[in-house]
Phi, psi and omega in degrees: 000133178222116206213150166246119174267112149299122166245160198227113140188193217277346191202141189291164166284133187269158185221155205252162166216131185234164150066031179289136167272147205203341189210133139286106174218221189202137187290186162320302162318330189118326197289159175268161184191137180229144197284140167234172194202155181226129185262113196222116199200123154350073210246331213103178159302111202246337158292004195235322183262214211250149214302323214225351180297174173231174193258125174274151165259175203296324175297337189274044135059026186051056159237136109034081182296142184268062168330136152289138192258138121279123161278101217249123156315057212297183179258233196089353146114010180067023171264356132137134188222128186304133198274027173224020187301316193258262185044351161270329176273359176259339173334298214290343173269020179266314165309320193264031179108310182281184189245132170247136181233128177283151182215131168271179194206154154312114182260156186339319188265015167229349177199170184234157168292141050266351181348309167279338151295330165299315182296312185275359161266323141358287149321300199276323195281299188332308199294313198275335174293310161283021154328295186300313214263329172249013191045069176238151166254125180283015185233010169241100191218121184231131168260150192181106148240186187237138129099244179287314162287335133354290169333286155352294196290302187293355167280336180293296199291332159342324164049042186261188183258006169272181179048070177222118150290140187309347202294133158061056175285344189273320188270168170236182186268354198289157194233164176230010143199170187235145160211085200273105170271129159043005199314169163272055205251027158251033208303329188339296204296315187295311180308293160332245214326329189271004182251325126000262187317323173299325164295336173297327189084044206243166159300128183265133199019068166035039212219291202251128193265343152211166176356285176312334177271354190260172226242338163305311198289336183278326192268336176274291205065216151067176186254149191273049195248348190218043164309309199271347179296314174294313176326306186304329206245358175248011182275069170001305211274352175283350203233065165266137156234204191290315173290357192291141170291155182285139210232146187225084180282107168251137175235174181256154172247019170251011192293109194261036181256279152255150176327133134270019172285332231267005175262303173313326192282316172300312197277309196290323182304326207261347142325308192292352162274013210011083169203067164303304192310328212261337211267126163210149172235131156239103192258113189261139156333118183035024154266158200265221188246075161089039184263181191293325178302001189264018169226048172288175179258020136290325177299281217299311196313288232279354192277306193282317215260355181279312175310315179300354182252019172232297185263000000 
């Protein structure tokens, strides 16, 4: 069969730029390592311009489009998750304008914490020191993981000053909304309880025979005499401050991992701080831990319309 099709079009080629170096640091061992990230955004064709070029649209009046970054955050318990694993599933916020950039972090067998916090903040200075060069806007940065990166995510939003490495120092870290799935931003509470049960001489969540082995205690490290202290000083939701960017948290309420108390327990706290305005929980009906409803297109709408009402 031989036809001439007319196409219009409506929407630039997305183009992935991978495998960005973003960090230098050292496992447990010692050994370098250098942290990488991916950048995935409405650019054109990068095979028809200059490797790194950019695609003007018919609309951008031949400037340069600035994006709003999500930085997205994968989970896996901070036991290390390839960092473009869920990224079919961010296309669709790729479609809508933004630049999304997946970021690996050090995983429990390679740092202890704040190592991953560091690492991903690390990331957000690295993005905004190349802001020009990948066409991002350095004053719109939204953070957004699922599970450890939930965690994560929520350390991020936090928007303070620890755990910051000289690397990209001139930039900040700061983020202007948070999208916390399901996160883990109590370990304080999980540890405690698994330090319980290890002593009862019970399974810890029924999983695990001690402490090192669960995915906080794997991800903490260090000894165990000043276990729940660190646990305390990496727990995002014991440590809010005045500055925290505005956050939007969602969970299942079949979720056998994490509590949902402990996202209910987040959100009334920072009501009681007035910051309602700022505040939204979104709790779905018989979702699990990361199961498909959360990247349904109703989910993804109200997630762009909590952004679009910040930056």
């Amino acid at each position: 069969m031989r036809y001439v099709m007319e196409v219009e079009n409506k929407e630039n080629a997305l183009t992935t730029f991978d495998n960005i170096v973003f960090s230098h640091v050292t496992d447990l061992e010692g050994r370098p390592m250098d942290l990488k990230l991916s950048i995935t955004a409405a650019m054109g064709n990068t095979e028809m311009r200059t490797a790194m070029g950019w695609y003007v649209g018919e609309n951008d009046k031949d400037e340069k489009v600035k994006r709003p970054v999500i930085v997205w955050i994968n989970g896996g318990g901070w036991r290390g998750v390839e960092k473009n694993n869920q990224l079919g599933e961010l296309i669709w916020f790729a479609r809508r304008g933004f630049a999304v950039a997946c970021v690996y972090y050090r995983s429990s067998a390679e740092g202890h914490m704040p190592a991953q916090i560091e690492d991903c903040k690390t990331a957000v200075r690295f993005l905004r020191a190349h802001a020009e060069k990948y066409s991002l806007d350095p004053d719109r940065f939204i953070v957004m993981g699922r599970s450890a990166g939930g965690h994560l995510t929520l350390s991020l939003s936090l928007n303070d000053d620890r755990f910051v490495t000289d690397e990209w120092a001139d930039y900040s870290s700061n983020v202007q909304v948070g999208i916390n799935m399901f996160g883990a931003g109590d370990i304080w509470t999980m540890t405690k309880e698994h330090l319980e049960e290890e002593a009862a001489g019970k399974k810890l969540s029924n999983r695990w025979d001690t402490i090192w082995e669960t995915h906080e205690g794997a991800a903490l490290g260090g000894p165990r005499e000043d276990l729940l202290d660190r646990a305390l000083m990496y727990s995002p939701t014991r440590n809010i401050t005045e500055q925290m960017a505005p956050l939007m948290t969602l969970h299942g309420d079949a979720d056998p991992l994490v509590d949902l108390q402990f996202s209910i327990d987040l959100y009334d706290d920072l009501c009681r701080r007035g910051r309602e305005d700022k505040t939204d929980l979104m709790i779905i009906p018989g979702a699990g831990h990361g199961s498909a409803e959360f990247f349904q297109e109703p989910v993804k709408e109200k997630i762009l319309a909590f952004i679009e009402k910040w930056i």
